[in-house]
N, C-alpha and C positions, 0 to 999 in steps of 0.2 A: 470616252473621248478625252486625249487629252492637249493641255493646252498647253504655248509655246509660247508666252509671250517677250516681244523682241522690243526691247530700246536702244535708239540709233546714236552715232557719236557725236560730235560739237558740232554745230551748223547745221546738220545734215535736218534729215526727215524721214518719217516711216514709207519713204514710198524705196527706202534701199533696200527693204525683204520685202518686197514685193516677189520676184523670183521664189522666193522660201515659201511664199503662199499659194504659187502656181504648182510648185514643184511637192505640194508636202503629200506626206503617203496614207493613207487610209489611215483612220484613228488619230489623226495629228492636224488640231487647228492652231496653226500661225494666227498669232495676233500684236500686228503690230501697231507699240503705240506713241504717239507724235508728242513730244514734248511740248504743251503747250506754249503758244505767242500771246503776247498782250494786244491791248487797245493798239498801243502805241505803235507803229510800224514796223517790223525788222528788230521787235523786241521780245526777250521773253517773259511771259508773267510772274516766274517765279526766279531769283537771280542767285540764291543762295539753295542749298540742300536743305538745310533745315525749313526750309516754306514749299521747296520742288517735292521733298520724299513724300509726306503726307497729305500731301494734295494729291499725287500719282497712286499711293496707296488704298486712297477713298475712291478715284476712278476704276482702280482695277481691281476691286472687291467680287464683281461678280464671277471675275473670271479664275478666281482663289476658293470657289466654293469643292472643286474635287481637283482631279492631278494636275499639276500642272507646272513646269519649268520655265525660270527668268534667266534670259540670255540678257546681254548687253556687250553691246561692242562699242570700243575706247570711253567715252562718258558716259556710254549707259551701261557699261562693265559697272565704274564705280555707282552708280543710279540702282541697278539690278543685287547689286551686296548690300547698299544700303535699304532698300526696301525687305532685303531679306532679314537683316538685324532689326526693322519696324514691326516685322508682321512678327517674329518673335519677342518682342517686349510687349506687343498686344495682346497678345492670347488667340493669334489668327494661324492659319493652316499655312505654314511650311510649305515651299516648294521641293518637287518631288529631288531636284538637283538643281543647284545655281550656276549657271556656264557663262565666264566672259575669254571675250578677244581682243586685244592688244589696247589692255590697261594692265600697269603695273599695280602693286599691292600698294592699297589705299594708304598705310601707315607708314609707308618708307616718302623717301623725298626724290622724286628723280622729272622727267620732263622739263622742257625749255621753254612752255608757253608761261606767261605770267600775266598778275591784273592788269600786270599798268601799260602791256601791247598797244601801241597803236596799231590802225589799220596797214599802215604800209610792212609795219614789222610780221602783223600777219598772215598780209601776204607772202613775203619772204620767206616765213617758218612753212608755211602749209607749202610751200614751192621745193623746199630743203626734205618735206617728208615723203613727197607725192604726190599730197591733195589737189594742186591744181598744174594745171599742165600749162607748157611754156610759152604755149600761143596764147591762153587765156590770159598770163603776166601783161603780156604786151597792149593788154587792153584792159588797165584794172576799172575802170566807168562801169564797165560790163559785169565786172564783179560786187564793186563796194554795195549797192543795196543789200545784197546777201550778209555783210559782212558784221551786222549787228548781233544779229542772231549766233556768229559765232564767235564775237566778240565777248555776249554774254553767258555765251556755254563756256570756253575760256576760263573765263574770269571766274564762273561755278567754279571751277575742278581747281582752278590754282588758287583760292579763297579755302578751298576744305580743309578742314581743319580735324584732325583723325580724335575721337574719344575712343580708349581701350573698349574693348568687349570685354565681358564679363567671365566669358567663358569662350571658348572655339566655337564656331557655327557648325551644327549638329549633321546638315545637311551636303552631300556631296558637293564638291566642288573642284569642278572641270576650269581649266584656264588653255586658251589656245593663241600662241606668241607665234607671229611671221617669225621666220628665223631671219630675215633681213630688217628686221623693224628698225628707222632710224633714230626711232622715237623713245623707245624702251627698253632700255638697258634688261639683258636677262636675267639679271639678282632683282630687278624689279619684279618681274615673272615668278619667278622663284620665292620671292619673297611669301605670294599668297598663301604657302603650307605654313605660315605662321598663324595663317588667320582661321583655318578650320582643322577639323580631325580627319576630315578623307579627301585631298586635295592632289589631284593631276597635272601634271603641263605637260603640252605635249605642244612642237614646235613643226611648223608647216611651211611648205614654202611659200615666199612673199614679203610682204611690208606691213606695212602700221597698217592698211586699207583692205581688211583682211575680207569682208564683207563683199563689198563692188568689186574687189579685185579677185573675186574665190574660183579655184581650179572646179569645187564644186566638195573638196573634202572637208572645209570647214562645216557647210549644209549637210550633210550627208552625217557627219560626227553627231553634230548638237542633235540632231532628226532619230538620230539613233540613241544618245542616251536619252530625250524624251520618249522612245518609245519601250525601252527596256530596262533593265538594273542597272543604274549608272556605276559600273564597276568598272577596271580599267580594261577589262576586256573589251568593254564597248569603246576603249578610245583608238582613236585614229593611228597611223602608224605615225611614230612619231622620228623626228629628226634629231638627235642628241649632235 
């Protein structure tokens, strides 16, 4: 059996592959995981990477014991690389191929979210990408409780601070970019064949919301290099 395991993007939750766990095919266990929240409301427990990775890595130990592939989409793209450069500085087992979706490469500088957002601004940007729809604007009350939690995923991803690798990541690595993304410049995308030795992009229709928003070929891609040779045979048809 092998395992899939999916980390979601800023704000969100593991209940977005949900679909992915209804839908997965014989020999393929989805397991999606919830970035943990704190005590504190609408907050998360860990606010930086360096306290999120290794905490996330000591949770998903068991599920690293045979095959098994880390997807992550937009923050958990960058979550899913970074766990893979943890478990190789450990002396732990390698995932069988690392796959992200609409995150640019961790060591360039591109996206418009920053620390110092407030709520209203984040509204704003998530309205400029797609994240939330225009009747929901007209009622932000209904929103702000939510907006902690993506405040502090945010503020993760624009706080990271890139340390070189040592060497390329050894492991395949699949990247899949909406071709309409408003969010991520394609030299961003592009970017990622600097960070490993066997490194794909392939571009799909859609936006930054590649996940909730999937025709069903982004699932069907990732479902497929976890189940066979992540070569690029196995990649989706792509959009140049």
């Amino acid at each position: 059996m092998t395992k899939l395991v999916c980390l979601h993007h800023a704000g969100g939750n593991a209940s977005v592959f949900r679909p992915w766990v209804q839908y997965a095919p014989a020999g393929l266990e989805v397991v999606p995981v919830a970035i943990p929240a704190g005590p504190e409301p609408g907050r998360r427990t860990h606010r930086t990477t360096d306290g999120l990775v290794p905490a996330l890595a000591a949770e998903l130990e068991p599920h690293m014991d045979d095959d098994y592939v880390l997807f992550g989409k937009s923050m958990g793209g960058l979550l899913a690389y970074l766990l893979t450069r943890h478990v190789r500085q450990h002396g732990g087992r390698l995932p069988k191929a690392l796959a992200v979706a609409a995150f640019g490469a961790p060591h360039l500088s591109w996206g418009t979210f920053t620390a110092e957002d407030d709520e209203d601004t984040l509204l704003a940007r998530l309205r400029a990408i797609g994240g939330i729809p225009d009747w929901l604007v007209a009622h932000p009350a209904w929103v702000r409780p939510f907006l902690g939690l993506l405040k502090d995923d945010t503020r993760l991803c624009a706080t990271y601070e890139h340390r070189p690798q040592e060497r390329p990541l050894p492991v395949p690595v699949r990247v899949f970019a909406g071709e309409g993304d408003p969010l991520v410049p394609r030299e961003a995308f592009e970017g990622w064949k600097e960070l490993g030795e066997d490194v794909e992009v392939a571009y799909l229709p859609g936006g930054h919301y590649l996940v909730s928003q999937d025709f069903g070929l982004l699932r069907q891609a990732v479902f497929s290099l976890a189940l066979h040779d992540p070569s690029p045979a196995c990649k989706v048809s792509a959009v140049n």
